[in-house]
C-alpha positions as CSV (number, residue, x, y, z in Angstrom):
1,X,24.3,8.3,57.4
2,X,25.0,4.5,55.9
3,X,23.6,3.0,58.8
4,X,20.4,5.3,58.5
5,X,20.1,4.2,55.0
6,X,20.4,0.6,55.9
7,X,17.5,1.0,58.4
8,X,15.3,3.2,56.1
9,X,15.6,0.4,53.1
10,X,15.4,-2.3,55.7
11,X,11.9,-0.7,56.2
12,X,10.8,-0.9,53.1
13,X,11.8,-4.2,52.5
14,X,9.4,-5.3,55.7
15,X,6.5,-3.3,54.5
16,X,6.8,-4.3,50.8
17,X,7.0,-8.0,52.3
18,X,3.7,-7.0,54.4
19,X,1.7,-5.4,51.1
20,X,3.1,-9.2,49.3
21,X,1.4,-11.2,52.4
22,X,-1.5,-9.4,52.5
23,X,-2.1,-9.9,48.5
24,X,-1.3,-13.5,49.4
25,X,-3.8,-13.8,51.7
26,X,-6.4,-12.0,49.5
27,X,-5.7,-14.1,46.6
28,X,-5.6,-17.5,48.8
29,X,-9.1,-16.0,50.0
30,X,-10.2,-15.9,46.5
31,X,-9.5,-19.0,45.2
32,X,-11.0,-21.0,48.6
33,X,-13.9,-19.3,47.7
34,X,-14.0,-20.0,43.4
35,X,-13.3,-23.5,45.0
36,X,-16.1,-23.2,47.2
37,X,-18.5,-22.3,44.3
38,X,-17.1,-24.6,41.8
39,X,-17.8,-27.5,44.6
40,X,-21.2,-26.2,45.3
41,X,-22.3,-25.9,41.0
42,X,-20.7,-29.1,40.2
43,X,-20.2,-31.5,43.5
44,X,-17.3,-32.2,45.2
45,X,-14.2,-33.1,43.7
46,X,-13.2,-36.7,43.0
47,X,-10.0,-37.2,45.0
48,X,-8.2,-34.1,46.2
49,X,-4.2,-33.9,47.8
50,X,-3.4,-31.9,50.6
51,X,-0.7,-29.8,49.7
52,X,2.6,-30.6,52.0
53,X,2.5,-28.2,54.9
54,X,-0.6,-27.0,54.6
55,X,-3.7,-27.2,57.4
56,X,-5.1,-30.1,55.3
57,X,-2.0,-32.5,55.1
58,X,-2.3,-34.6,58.3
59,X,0.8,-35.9,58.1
């Protein structure tokens, strides 16, 4: 019974961490693309930092 429990929650867990990553992505889709306007109304930006880790950062 526990152990069914423990898979059942462990379950949820995964999915709820799915439904967070896919809101992720959504929202990181969102802001490349206000970033993508803003660029294109007002020029591109004046010195920009990768952020560590990301595709960007060469390093």
């Amino acid at each position: 019974m526990h152990y069914e429990l423990y898979l059942e929650n462990l379950e949820l867990k995964k999915r709820l961490i799915e439904a967070q990553l896919q809101l992720l992505h959504m929202q990181y889709a969102a802001v490349l693309q206000e970033m993508e306007r803003f660029s294109t109304e007002y020029g591109p930006p004046v010195h920009t930092e990768a952020v560590p880790g990301s595709r960007e950062d060469n390093s």
